[in-house]
C-alpha positions in Angstrom: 7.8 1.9 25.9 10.8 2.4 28.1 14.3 2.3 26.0 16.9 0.0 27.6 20.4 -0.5 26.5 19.6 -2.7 24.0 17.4 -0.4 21.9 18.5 0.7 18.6 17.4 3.5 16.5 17.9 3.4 12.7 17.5 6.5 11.6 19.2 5.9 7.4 15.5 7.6 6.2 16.2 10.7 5.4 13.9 13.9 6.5 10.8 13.4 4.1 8.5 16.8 3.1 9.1 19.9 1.8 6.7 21.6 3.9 7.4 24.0 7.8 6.7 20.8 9.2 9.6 18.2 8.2 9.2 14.9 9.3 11.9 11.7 9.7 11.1 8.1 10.0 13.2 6.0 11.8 12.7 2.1 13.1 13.4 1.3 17.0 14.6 -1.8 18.2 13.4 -2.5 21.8 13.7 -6.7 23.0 13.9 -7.8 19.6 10.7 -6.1 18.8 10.7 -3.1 15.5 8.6 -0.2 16.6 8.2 2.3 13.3 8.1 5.9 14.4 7.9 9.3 13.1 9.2 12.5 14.3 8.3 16.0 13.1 8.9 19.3 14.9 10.6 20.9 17.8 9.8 22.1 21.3 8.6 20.2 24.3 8.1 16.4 23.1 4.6 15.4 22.7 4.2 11.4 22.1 1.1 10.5 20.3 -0.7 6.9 19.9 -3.2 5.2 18.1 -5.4 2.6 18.6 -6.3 -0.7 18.0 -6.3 -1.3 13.9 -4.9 2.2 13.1 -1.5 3.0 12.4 0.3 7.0 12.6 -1.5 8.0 9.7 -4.3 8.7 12.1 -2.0 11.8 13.0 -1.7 12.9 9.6 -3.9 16.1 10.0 -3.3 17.1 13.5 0.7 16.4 13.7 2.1 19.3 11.3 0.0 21.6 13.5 1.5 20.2 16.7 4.8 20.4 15.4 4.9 23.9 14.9 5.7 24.3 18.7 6.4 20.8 20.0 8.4 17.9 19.0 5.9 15.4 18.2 6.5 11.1 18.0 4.8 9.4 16.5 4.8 5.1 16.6 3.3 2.2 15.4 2.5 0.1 17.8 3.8 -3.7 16.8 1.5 -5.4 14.8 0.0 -2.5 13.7 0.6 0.3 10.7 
């Protein structure tokens, strides 16, 4: 996914968790087309995708532990999630 100019982020959810390992959901905007993502962490980014028929919560283990020193993304890719 490469943003362009006319990307938008909508980032009104606010951080969700109580736990080391916050996490924020936003929706992108690329073409026309709403990609849901979700961001948790700091530290070198570390971009992570599913496949076919699954959706980010096939992250839900691994990310928090990544996060501790990275800033991981997470998306749904459309049509998915």
């Amino acid at each position: 996914m490469m943003l362009t100019d006319s990307a938008q982020i909508d980032s009104a959810a606010p951080p969700l968790g109580s736990s080391a390992a916050q996490s924020s959901d936003d929706t992108i905007t690329v073409d026309g087309i709403c990609w849901y993502t979700r961001r948790m962490g700091s530290g070198p980014p570390l971009l992570l995708l599913h496949g076919t028929g699954a959706s980010t919560h096939s992250w839900r283990e691994l990310a928090p532990a990544l996060a501790r020193n990275h800033s991981v993304i997470m998306c749904d890719l459309p049509g998915h999630g």
